[in-house]
DODOPA-311026 format. One line per field, with one value per residue (C-alpha): residue number from 0; residue in one letter; x, y, z. Coordinates in pm, 1 decimal. Each point is the difference from the previous one (the first is absolute). Layout:
BEGIN
resi [NUM, ...]
resn [A, ...]
c1 [X, ...]
c2 [Y, ...]
c3 [Z, ...]
//
This chain:
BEGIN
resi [0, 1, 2, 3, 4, 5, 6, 7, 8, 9, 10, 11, 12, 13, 14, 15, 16, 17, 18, 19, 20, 21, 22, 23, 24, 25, 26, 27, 28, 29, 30, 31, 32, 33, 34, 35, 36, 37, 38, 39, 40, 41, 42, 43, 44, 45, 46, 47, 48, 49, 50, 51, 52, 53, 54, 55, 56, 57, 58, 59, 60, 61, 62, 63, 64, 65, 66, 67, 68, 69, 70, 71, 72, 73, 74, 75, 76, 77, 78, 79, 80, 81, 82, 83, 84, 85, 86, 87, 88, 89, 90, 91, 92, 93, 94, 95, 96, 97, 98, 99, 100, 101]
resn [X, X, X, X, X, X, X, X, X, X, X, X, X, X, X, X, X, X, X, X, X, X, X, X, X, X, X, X, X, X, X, X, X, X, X, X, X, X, X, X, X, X, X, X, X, X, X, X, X, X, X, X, X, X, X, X, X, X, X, X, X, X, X, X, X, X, X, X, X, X, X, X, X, X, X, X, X, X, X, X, X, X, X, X, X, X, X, X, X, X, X, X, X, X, X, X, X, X, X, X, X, X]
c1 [13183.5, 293.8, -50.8, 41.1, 349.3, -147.4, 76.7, -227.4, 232.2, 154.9, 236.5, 298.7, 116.1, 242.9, 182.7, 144.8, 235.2, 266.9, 228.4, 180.7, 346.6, -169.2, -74.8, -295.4, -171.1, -236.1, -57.2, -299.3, -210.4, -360.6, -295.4, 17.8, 374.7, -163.5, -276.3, 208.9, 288.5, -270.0, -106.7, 339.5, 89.8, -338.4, 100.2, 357.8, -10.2, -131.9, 135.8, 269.1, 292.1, 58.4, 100.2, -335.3, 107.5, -137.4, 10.0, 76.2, 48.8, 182.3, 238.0, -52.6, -41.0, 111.8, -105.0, 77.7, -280.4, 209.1, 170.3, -327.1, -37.3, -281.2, -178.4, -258.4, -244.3, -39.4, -134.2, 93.6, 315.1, 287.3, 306.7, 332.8, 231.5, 136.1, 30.1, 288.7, -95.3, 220.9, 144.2, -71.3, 2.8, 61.4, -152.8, 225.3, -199.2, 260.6, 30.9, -169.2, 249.9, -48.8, 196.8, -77.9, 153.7, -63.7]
c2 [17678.8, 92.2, -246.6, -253.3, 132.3, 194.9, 330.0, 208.2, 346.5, 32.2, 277.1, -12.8, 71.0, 159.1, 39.5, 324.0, 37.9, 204.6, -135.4, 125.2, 145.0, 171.5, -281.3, 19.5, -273.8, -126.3, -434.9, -141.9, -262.7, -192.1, 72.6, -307.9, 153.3, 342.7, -132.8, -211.9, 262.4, 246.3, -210.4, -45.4, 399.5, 57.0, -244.5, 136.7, 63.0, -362.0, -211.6, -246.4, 110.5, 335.9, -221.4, 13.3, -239.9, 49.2, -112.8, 255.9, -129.0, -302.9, 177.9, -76.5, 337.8, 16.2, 341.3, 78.0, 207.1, 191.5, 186.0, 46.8, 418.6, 15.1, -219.0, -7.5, -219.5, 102.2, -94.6, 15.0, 227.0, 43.4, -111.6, 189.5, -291.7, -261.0, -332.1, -242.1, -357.7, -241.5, 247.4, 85.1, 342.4, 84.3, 312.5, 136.0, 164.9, 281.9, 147.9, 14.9, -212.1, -367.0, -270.4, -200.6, -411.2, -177.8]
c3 [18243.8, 196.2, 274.7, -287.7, -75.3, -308.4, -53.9, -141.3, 4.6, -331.4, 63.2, 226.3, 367.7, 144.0, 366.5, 63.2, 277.8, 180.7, 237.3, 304.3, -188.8, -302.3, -246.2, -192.0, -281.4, -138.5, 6.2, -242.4, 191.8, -71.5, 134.2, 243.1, 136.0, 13.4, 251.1, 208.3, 31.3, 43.2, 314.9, 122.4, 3.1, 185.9, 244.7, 8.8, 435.4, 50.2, -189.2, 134.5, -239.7, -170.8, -323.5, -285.5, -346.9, -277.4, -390.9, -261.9, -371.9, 110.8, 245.8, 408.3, 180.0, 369.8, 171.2, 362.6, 95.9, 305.9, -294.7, -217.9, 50.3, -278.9, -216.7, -276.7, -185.8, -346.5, -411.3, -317.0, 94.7, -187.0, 159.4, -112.3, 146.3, -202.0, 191.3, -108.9, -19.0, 225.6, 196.8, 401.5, 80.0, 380.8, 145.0, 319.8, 342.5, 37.4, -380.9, -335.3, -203.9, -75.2, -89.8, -309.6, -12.8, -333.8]
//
């Protein structure tokens, strides 16, 4: 069913990361952007840019994988972040703060 673009998990992923400077989140994605992001990371060494995209509830992600320390794949996690709709939020490589622009 998947290959057909159906998916047949009803509960709800989640990417867990921590980046080089501290910050730490949580980012809700499908089961189709956990697979391909999935394959991505794995391939993180060969691929030909360190840059993965990915979808999360209408927002674009852009992660540079040289500043990915740890990551995780999980379900039907709470998340204790509260995302703001039309805003981009800018992670920095040398500190744990980040810059929101509405």
């Amino acid at each position: 069913m998947e290959e057909a673009g159906i998916d047949m998990f009803t509960g709800t992923h989640y990417f867990k990361y921590r980046l080089r400077g501290g910050t730490t989140g949580y980012i809700e994605i499908t089961t189709q952007e956990k697979n391909r992001l999935w394959r991505f990371v794995q391939r993180a060494g060969s691929n030909s840019t360190p840059f993965a995209a990915f979808y999360s509830r209408g927002w674009c992600v852009l992660l540079n994988l040289d500043h990915l320390i740890f990551c995780q794949f999980l379900f039907d996690e709470q998340r204790s972040d509260a995302e703001k709709e039309g805003a981009v939020e800018i992670f920095f490589a040398d500190g744990s703060d980040s810059a929101i622009l509405a």
